[in-house]
C-alpha positions in Angstrom: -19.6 -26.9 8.2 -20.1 -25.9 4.5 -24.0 -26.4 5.0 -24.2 -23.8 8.0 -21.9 -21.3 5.9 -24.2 -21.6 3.2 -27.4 -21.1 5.9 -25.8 -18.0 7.2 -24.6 -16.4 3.9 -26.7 -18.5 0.7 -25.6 -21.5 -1.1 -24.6 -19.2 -4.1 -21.9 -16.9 -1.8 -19.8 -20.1 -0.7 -17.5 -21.2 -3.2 -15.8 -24.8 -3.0 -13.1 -26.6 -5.3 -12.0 -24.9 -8.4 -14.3 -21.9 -7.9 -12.4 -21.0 -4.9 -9.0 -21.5 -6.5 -8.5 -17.6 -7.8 -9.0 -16.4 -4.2 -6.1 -18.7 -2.7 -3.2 -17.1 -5.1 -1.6 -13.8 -3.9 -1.6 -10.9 -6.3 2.2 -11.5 -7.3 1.6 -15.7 -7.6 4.4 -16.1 -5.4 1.9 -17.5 -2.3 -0.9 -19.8 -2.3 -2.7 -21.7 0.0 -5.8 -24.1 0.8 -8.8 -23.3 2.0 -12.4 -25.3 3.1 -14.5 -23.0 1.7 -14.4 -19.1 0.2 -17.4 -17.3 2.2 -19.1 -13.9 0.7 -21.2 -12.2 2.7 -23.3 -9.5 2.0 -23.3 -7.7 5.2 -21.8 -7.3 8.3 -24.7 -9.3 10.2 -23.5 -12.4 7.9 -20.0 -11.7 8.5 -20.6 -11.9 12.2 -22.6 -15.4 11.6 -20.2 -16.7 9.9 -17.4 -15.6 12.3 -19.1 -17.6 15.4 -19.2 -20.5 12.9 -15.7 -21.2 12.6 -15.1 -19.9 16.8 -17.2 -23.1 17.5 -16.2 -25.4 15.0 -12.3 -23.9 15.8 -11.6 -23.1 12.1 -9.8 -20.3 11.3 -10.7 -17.1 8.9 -8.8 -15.0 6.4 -10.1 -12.0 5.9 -9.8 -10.8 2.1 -10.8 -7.7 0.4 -9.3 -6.9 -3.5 -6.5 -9.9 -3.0 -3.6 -7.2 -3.7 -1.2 -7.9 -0.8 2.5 -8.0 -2.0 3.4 -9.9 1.3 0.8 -13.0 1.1 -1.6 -11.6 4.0 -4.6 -12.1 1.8 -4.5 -15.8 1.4 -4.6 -18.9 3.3 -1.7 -21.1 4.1 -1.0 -24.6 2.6 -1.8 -26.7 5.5 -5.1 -26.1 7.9 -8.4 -25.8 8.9 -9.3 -22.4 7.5 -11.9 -20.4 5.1 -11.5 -17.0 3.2 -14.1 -14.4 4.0 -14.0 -12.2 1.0 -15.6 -8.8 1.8 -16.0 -8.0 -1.9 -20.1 -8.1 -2.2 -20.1 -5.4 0.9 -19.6 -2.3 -1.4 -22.0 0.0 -0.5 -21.7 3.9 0.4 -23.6 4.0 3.4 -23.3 7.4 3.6 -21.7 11.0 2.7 -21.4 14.2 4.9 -20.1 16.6 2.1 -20.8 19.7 5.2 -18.9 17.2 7.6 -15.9 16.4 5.0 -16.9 12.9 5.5 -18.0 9.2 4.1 -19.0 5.7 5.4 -18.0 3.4 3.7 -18.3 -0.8 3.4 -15.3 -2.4 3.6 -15.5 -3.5 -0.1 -15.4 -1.0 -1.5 -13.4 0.1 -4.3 -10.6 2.4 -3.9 -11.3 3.9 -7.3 -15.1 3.8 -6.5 -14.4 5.9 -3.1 -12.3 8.1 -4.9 -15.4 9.4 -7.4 -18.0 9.0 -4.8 -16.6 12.1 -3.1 -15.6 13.6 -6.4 -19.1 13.8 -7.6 -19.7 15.5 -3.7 -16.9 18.2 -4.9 -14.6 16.6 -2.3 -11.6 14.7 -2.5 -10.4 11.2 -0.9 -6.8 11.5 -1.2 -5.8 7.8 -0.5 -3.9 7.2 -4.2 -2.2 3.4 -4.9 -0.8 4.2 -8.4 -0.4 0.3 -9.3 -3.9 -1.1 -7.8 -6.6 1.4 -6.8 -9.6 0.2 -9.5 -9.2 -3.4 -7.9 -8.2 -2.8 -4.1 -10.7 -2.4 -1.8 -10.7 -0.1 1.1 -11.2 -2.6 3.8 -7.6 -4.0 2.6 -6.0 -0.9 2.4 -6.9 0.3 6.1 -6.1 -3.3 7.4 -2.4 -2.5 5.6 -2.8 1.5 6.7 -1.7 1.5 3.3 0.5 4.7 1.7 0.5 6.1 -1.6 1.3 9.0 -3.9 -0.2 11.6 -1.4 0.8 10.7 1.9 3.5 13.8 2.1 0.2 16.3 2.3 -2.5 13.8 3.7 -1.0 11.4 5.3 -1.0 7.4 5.5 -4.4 5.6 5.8 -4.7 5.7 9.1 -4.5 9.2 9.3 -7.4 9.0 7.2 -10.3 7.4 9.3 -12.5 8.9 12.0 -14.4 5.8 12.9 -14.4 1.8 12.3 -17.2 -1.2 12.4 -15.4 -4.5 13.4 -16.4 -8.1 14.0 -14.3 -9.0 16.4 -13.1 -12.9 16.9 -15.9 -14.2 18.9 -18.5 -12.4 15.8 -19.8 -9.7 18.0 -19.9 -6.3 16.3 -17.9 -3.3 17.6 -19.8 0.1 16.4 -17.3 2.5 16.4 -18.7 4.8 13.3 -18.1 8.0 14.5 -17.8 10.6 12.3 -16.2 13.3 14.9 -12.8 15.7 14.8 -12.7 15.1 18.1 -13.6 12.0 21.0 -10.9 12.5 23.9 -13.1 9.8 25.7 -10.7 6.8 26.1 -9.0 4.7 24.4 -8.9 5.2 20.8 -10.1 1.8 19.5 -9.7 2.0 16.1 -6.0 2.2 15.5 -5.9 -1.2 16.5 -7.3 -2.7 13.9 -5.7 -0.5 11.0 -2.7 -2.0 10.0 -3.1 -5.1 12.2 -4.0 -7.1 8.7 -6.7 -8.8 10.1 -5.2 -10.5 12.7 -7.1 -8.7 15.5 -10.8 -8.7 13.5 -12.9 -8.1 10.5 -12.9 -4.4 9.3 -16.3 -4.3 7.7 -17.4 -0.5 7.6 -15.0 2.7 8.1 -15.5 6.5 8.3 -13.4 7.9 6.3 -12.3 11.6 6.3 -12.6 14.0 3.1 -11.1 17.2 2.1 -12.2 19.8 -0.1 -11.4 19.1 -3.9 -8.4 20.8 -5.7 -9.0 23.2 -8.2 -5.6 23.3 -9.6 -2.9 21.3 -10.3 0.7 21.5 -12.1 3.2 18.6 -12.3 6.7 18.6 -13.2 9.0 15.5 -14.3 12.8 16.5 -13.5 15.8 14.6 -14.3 18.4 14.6 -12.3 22.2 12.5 -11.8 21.8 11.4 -8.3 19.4 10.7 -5.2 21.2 13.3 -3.3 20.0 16.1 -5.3 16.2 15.0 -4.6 16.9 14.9 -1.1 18.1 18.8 -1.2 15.2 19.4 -3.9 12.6 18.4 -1.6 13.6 20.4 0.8 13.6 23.4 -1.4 10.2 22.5 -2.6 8.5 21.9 0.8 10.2 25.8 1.6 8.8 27.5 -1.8 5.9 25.7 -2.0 4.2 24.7 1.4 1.2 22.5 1.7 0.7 22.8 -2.2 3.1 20.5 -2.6 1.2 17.2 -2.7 3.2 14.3 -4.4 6.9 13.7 -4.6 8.1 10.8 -6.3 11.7 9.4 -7.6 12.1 6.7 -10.6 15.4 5.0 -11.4 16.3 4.6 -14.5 16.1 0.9 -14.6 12.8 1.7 -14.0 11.9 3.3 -16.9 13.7 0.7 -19.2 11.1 -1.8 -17.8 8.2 0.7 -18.6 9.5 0.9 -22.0 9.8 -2.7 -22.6 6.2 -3.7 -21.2 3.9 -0.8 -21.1 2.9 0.4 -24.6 2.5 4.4 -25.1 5.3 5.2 -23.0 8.1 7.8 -24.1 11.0 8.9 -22.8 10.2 12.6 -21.0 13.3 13.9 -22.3 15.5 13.8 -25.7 18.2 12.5 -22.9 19.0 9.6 -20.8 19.7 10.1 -17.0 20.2 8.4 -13.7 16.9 9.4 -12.0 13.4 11.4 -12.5 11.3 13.4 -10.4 7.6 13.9 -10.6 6.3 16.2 -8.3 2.2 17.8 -8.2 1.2 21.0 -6.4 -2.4 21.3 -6.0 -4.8 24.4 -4.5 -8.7 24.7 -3.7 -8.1 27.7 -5.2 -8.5 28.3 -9.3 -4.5 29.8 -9.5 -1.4 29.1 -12.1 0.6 26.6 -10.1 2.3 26.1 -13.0 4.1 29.4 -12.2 4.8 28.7 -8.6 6.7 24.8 -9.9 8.6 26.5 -12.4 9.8 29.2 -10.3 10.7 27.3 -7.1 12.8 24.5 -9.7 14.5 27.3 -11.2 15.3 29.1 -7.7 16.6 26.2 -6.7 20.4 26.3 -8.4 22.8 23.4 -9.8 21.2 19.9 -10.1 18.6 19.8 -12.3 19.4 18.6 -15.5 16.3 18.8 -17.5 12.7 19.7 -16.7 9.7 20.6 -17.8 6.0 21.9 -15.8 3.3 21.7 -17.3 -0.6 22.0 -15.5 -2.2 20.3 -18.7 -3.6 16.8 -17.7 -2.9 14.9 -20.6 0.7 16.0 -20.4 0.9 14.9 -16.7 -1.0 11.7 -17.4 1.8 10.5 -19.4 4.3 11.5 -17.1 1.9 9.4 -14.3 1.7 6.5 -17.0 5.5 5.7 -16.2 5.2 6.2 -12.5 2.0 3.8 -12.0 3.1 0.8 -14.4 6.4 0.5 -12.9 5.2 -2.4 -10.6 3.5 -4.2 -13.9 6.0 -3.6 -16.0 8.3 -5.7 -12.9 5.1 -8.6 -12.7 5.6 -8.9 -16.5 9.3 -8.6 -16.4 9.0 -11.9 -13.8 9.9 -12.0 -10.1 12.4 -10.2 -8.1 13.4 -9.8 -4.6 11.1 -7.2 -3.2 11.5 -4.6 -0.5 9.3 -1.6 0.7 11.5 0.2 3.1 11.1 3.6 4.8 14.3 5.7 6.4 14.1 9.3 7.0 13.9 11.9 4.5 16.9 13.3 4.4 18.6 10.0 4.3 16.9 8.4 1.5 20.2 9.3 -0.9 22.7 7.2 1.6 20.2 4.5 1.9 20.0 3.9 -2.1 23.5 4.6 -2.3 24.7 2.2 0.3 22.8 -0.7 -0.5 23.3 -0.6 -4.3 27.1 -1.2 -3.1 27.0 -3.8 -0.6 24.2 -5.4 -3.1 26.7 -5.4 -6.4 29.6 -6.4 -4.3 27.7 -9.2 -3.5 26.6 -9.7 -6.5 27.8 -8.6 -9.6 25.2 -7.9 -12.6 22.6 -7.4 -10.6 19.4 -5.1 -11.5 18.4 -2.8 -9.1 15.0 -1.0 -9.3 14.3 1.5 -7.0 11.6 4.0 -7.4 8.7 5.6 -4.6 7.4 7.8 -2.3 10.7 10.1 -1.5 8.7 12.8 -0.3 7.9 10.3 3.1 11.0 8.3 2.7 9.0 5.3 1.5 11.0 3.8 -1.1 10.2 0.2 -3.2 13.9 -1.4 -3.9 13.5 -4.7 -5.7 16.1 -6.6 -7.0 16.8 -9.2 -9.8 19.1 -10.7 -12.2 18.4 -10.0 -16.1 18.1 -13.2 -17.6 15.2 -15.0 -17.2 17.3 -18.4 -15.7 19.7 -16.8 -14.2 17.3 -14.5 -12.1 15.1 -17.8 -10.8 18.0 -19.4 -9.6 20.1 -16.5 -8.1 16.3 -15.5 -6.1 16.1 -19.7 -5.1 19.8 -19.2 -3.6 20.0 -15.9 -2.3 16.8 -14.2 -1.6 18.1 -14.5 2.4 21.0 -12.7 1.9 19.6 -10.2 -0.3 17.4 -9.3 2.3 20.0 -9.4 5.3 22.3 -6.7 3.1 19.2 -4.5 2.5 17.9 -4.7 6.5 21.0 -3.9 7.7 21.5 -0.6 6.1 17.8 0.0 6.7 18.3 -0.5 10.3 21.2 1.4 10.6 19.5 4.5 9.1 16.9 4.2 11.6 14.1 2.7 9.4 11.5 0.3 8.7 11.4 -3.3 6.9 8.3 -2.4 6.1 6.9 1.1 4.9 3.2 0.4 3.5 2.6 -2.7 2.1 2.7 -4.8 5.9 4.5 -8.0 6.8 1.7 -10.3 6.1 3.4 -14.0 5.6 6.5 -12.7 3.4 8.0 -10.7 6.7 6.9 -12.6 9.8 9.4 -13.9 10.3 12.2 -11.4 9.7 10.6 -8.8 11.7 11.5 -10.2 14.9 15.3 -9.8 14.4 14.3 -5.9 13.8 11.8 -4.8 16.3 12.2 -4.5 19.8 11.7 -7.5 21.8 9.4 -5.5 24.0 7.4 -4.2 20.6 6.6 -7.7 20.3 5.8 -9.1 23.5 3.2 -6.0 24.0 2.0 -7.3 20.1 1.3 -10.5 21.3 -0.2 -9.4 24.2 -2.7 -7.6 22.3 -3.1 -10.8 20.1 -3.9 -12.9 22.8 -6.5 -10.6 24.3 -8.6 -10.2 21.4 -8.2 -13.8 19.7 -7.2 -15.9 22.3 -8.1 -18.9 20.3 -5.4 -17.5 17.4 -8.2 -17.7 14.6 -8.2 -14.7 12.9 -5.7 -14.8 9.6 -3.1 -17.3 11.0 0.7 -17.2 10.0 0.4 -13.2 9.1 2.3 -10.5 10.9 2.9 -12.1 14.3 
């Protein structure tokens, strides 16, 4: 097999042994698998190749972009007959429409790289992933319809994409670049394979959608005592400030004291300590003083706030950011915890944090909680953990399950998700089944089976 790989892709793009080690371990270390061969192609006519390789020979493919999943769905398992196809080398810019607000794209290509691609255009892609976007690549985060900073203005990935090139399982090549507004002609083909994690086919190419570039931008950081007051502050925001209001995100304080002890250059925003922070950003096409517009819809908003500050200079708001987008390093250096990336509705983000920090320190007394996210969609990361070093590894070995069974249950009794943006890949799998409908899952399988009947395409992931 490994001399028909290297036929279809060049000796030098398949990488055996300990060469092919570093693509086998997840982002966080916590999964790793084995794997014949890692396979780099340089195009989608190699990627389809390769893929009716392993449909004849019956081994099975893991499709692998940047390597940042948090739930092991970039990695092969320990036992079987399977190969990574790492989409890294395809990162070209095939092309940008700055008239149509539009860009196509290779699947590996860097988030980051996107991002300036359209910001030398004078347009803006507004997919932000504070923790990972210079190493993701997009073809990972549309096969996660990953979230981000800006998905209360712009949406999730998914909303994102007018038009996908996929190798399906049997290697031929769905064309499905279209770069329209509007294609009432069927069914639409694409949101199958965003989100599905590669277990339906090999993203390789994706339109994606632009918008025009912001002119203007003012941030605030806002302390406050409780979650409740950011549910009612968003609110007010969203009514003062409209469509302007593009990020809103909530910090813990636990947080912070992570940031502080891992990060260097971080500061505390304020000469006080408190419970929870805010940072919000308005942005406008439209050279105006946002800064006036934060200011006054915070101070029109009444009791609650217990410190703030706006500010529309970028060096200010870059420290601010600094705290927000090193919280998840600051937790990788810290060591492992329990991790969950929930989503309930808005307005009952408050009752969500508030009842599982209860039924989690009843449990378990002495336990860290670090909560922090997306508030302004309900997304929030909730990771859990004891302090000391020992203690922590063998409090995770005995009790991760139950951990995650106290979480779930007030997740599902707010009427929300397991799993907000980071998918299920091999870390929820499993669990999902005791929280989607049975009929959910039967039409998932069905959907499965009819596009890889012979189960090859990233095994043991999401279903």
């Amino acid at each position: 097999m490994i001399p028909s790989l290297s036929n279809a892709v060049g000796a030098s793009a398949v990488l055996t042994g300990e060469s092919a080690g570093p693509y086998s371990i997840d982002w966080r270390g916590r999964y790793s698998g084995n794997a014949l061969a890692v396979v780099l192609p340089s195009d989608t006519m190699q990627v389809a190749e390769v893929v009716k390789l392993c449909a004849a020979e019956r081994i099975s493919i893991v499709p692998q972009g940047g390597n940042t999943s948090l739930c092991g769905g970039s990695v092969p398992l320990p036992q079987g007959r399977q190969i990574v196809l790492n989409l890294s080398r395809m990162n070209r810019i095939r092309a940008l429409d700055a008239a149509n607000y539009s860009m196509t794209v290779e699947a590996g290509c860097k988030l980051a790289d996107v991002r300036e691609a359209a910001e030398n255009c004078n347009r803006f892609f507004p997919l932000g992933l504070t923790a990972t976007q210079k190493i993701c690549e997009i073809g990972g985060n549309l096969s996660t319809n990953a979230g981000g900073i800006n998905v209360l203005r712009y949406g999730n990935a998914r909303d994102l994409v007018l038009g996908l090139e996929v190798v399906l399982p049997d290697g031929r090549i769905w064309n499905g670049l279209r770069s329209l507004r509007k294609d009432n002609s069927g069914y639409d083909l694409k949101h199958l394979f965003i989100g599905a994690e590669g277990t339906l086919g090999i993203i390789t190419a994706a339109v994606l959608k632009l918008f025009p570039r912001p002119q203007s931008t003012a941030t605030a950081c806002v302390a406050i005592g409780s979650a409740e007051v950011a549910v009612r502050l968003l609110a007010h925001m969203r009514e003062n400030c409209g469509d302007k209001l593009s990020s809103f995100e909530i910090i813990s304080r636990s947080c912070l004291d992570l940031v502080y002890r891992h990060i260097p250059d971080t500061a505390e925003p304020f000469a006080g300590k408190y419970e929870f922070y805010l940072l919000m950003q308005l942005s406008d096409v439209l050279t105006v003083k946002l800064d006036e517009l934060l200011r006054a819809a915070l101070q029109s908003f009444g009791p609650g706030l217990l410190e703030n500050s706006v500010s529309s200079d970028a060096v200010i708001a870059e420290k601010w950011w600094k705290l927000r987008k090193n919280i998840s390093e600051a937790q990788k250096r810290e060591g492992i915890s329990i991790k969950h990336d929930v989503s309930v509705p808005v307005s009952r983000v408050a009752e969500f944090i508030a009842r599982a920090d209860t039924a989690l320190r009843n449990a378990f007394p002495g336990m860290r909680i670090v909560a922090f996210g997306h508030m302004g969609d309900g997304n929030i990361h909730y990771n859990v953990s004891m302090p000391e070093a020992e203690q922590n590894k063998n409090f995770i070995a005995l009790h991760e399950a139950a951990v995650n069974m106290l979480v779930y249950q007030v997740v599902r009794e707010l009427d929300g998700s397991i799993s907000a943006e980071h998918g299920l890949g091999q870390l929820k799998r499993d669990t999902i089944r005791d929280y989607k409908d049975p009929l959910e899952l039967e039409l998932m399988l069905n959907i499965k089976q009819t596009l890889d009947p012979l189960g090859l395409m990233n095994p043991g992931k999401v279903i």
